[in-house]
N, CA, C and O of each residue as an XYZ file, in Angstrom:
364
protein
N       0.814     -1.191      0.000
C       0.000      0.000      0.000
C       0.866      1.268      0.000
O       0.549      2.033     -0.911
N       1.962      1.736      0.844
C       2.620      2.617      1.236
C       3.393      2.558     -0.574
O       3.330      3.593     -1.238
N       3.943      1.520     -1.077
C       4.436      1.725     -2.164
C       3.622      2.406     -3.373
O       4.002      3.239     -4.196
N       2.708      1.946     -3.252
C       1.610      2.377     -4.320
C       1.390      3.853     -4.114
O       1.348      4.433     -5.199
N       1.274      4.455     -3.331
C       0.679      5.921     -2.486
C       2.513      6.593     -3.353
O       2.670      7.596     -4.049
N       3.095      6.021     -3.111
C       4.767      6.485     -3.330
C       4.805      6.976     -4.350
O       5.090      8.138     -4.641
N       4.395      5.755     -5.267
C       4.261      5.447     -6.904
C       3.196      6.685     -7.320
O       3.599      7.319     -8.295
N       2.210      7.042     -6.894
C       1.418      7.554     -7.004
C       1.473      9.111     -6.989
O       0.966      9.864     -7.820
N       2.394      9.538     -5.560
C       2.673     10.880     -5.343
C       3.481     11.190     -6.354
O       3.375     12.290     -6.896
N       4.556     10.129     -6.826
C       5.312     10.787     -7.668
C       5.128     10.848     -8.857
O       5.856     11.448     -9.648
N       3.955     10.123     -9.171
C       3.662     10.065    -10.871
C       2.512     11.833    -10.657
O       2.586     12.665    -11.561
N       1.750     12.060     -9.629
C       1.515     13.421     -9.607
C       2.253     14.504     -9.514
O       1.894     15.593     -9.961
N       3.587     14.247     -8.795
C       4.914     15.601     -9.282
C       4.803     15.828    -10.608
O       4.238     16.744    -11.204
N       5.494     14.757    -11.062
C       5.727     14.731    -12.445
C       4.849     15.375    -13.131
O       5.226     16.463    -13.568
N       3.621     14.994    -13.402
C       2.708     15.560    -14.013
C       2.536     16.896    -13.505
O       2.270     17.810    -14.286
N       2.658     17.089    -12.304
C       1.957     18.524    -12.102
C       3.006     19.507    -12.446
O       2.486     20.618    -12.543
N       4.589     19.544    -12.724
C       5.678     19.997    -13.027
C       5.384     20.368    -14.683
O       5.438     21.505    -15.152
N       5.124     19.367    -15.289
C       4.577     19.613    -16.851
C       3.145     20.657    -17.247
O       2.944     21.653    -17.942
N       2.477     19.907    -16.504
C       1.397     21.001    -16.321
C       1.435     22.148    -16.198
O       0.754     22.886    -16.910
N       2.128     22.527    -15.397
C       2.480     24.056    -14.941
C       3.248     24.853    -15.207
O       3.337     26.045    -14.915
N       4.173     23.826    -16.110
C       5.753     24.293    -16.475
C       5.499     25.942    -17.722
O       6.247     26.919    -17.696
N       3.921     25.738    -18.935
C       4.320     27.021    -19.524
C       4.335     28.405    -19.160
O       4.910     29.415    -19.567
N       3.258     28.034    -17.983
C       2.724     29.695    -17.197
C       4.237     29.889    -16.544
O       4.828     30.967    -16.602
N       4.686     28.916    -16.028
C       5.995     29.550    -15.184
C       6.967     29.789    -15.937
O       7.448     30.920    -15.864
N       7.467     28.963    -16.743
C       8.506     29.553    -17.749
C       8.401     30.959    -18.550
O       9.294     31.796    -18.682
N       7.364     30.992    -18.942
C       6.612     32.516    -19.551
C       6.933     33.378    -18.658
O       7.791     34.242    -18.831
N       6.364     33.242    -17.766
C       6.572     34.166    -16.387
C       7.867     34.437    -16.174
O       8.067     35.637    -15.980
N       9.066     33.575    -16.131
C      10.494     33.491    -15.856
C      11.082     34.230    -16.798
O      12.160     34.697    -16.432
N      10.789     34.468    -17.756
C      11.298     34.640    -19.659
C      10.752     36.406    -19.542
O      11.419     37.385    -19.876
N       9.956     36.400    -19.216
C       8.788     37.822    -18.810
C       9.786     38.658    -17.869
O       9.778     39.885    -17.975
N      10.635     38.039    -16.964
C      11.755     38.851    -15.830
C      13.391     39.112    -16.192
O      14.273     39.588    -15.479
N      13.450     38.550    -17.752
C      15.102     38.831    -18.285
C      14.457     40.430    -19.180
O      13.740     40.704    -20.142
N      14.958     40.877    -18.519
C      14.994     42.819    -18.975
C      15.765     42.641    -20.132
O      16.545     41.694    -20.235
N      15.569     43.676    -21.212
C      16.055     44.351    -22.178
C      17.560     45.143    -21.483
O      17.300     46.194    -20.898
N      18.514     44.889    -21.491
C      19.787     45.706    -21.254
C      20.408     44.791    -19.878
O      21.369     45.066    -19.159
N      19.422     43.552    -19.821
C      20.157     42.902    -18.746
C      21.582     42.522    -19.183
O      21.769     42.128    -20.334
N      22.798     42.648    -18.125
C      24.092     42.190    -18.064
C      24.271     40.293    -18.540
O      23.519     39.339    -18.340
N      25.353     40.384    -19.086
C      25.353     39.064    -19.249
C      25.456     37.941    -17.758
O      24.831     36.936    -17.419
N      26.549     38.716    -17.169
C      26.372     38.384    -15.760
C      25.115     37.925    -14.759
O      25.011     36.892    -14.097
N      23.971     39.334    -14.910
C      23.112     38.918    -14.158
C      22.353     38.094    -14.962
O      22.136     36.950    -14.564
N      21.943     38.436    -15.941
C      21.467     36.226    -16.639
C      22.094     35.522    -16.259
O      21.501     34.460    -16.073
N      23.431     35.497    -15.914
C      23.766     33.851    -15.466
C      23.712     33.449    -14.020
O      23.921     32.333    -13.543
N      23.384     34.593    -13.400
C      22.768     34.322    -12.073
C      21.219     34.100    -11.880
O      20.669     33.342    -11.081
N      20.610     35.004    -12.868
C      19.166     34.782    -12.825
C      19.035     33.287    -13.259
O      18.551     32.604    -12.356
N      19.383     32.483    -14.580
C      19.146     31.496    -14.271
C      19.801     30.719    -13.780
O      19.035     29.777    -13.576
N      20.695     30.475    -13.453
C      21.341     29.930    -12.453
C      20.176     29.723    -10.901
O      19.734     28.783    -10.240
N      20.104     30.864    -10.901
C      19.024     30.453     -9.227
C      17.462     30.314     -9.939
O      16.558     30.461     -9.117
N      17.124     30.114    -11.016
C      15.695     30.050    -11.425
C      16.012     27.908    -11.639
O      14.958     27.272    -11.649
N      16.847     27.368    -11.729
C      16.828     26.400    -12.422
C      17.151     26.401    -13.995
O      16.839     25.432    -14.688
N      17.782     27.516    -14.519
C      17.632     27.363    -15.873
C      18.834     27.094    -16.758
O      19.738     27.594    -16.087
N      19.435     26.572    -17.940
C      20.482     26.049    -18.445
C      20.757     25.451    -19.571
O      20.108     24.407    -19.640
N      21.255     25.581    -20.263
C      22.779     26.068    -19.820
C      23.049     27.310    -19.867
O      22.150     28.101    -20.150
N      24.559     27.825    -19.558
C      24.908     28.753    -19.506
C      25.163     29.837    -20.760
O      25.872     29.462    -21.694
N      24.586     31.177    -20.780
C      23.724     31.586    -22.118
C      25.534     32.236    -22.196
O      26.373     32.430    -21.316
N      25.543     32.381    -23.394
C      26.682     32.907    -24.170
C      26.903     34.275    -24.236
O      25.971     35.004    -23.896
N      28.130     34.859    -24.669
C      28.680     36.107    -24.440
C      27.712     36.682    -25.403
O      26.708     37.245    -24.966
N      27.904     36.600    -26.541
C      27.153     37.092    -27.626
C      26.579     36.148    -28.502
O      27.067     35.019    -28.542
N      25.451     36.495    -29.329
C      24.673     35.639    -30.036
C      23.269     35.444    -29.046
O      22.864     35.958    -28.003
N      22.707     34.246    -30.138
C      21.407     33.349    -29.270
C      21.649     32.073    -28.261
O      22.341     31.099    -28.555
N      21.193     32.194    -27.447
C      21.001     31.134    -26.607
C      19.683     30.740    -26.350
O      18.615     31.351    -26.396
N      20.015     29.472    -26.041
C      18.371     29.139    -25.524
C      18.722     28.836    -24.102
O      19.784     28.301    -23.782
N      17.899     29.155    -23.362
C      17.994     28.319    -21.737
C      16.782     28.079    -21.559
O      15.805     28.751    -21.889
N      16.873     26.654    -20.784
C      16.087     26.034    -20.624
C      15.306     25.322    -19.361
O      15.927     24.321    -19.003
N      14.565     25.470    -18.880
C      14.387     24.801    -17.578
C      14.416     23.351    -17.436
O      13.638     22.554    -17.960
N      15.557     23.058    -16.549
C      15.888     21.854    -16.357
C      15.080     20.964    -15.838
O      15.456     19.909    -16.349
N      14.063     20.697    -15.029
C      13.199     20.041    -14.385
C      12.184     19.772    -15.375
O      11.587     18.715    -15.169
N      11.819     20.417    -16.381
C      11.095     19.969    -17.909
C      11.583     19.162    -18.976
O      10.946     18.629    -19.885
N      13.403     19.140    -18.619
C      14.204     18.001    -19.687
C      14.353     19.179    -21.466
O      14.305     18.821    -22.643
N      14.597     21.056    -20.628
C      14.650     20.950    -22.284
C      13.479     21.962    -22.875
O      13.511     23.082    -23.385
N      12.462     21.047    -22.568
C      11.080     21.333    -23.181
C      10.590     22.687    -23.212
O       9.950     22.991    -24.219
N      10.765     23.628    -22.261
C      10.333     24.816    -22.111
C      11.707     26.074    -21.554
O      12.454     25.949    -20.583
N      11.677     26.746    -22.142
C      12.858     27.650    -22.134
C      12.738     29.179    -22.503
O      11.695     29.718    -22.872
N      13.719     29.677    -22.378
C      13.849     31.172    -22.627
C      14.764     31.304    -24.248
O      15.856     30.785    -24.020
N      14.737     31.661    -25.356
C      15.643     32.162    -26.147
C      15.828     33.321    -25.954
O      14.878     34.091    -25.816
N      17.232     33.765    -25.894
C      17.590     34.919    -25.012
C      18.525     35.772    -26.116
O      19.524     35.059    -26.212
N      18.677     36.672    -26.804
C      19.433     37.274    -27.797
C      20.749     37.976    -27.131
O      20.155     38.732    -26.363
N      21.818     38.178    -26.956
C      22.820     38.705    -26.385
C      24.024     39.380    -27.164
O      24.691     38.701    -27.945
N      24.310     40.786    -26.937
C      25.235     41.222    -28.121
C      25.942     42.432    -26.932
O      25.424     43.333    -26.272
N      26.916     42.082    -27.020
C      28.492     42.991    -26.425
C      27.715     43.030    -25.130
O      27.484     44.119    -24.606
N      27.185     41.598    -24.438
C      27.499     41.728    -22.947
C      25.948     41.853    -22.206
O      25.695     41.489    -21.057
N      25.019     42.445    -23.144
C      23.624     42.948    -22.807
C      22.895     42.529    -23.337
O      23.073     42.558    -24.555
N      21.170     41.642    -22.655
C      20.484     41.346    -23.090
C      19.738     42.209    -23.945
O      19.263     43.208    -23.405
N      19.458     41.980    -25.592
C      18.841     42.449    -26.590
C      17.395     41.791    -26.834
O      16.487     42.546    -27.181
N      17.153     40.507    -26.681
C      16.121     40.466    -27.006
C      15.491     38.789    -26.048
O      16.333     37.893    -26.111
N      14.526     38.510    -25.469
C      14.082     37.518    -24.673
C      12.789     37.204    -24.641
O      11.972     37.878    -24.013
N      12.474     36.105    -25.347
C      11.120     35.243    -25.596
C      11.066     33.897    -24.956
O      12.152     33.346    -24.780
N      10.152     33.372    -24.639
C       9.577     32.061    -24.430
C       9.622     31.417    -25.835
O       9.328     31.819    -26.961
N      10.193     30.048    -25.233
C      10.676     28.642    -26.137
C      10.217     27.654    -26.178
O      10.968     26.882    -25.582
N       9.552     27.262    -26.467
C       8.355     25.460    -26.835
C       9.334     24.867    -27.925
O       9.466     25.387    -29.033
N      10.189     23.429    -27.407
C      10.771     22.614    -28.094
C       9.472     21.681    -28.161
O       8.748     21.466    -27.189
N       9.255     21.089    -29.612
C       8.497     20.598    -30.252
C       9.003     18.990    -29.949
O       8.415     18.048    -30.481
């Protein structure tokens, strides 16, 4: 019985982590500012759960790790400062 209840709680994490994962990622993606430092992105996601580590310049994607990927930030970055930051749905 106790195993089953186990089996059970955790097949509801899971699910409820997916479930919930676009409002929060949106939301997360919604808090990288226009002129943010490259620095403080890698702390913001760094303490949000998010990864990998976004690049000096160019596109990155970061991604929330507890989704495997699936839901993320593409983050635009040029001489150091965030330029441009949207929400990411890997297909």
């Amino acid at each position: 019985m106790a195993i089953a209840l186990v089996l059970i709680g955790g097949a509801l994490f899971y699910f409820y982590n997916f479930a919930t994962a676009e409002s929060r990622v949106r939301k997360l993606c919604s808090q990288i500012h226009l002129g943010m430092s490259i620095d403080d992105l890698r702390k913001f996601a760094s303490s949000h759960g998010l990864g990998p580590v976004p690049r000096e310049s160019g596109v990155s994607h970061i991604v929330e790790r507890r989704t495997f990927g699936r839901y993320g930030c593409k983050v635009t970055v040029n001489a150091g400062l965030v330029e441009d930051a949207a929400f990411s749905f890997a297909d």
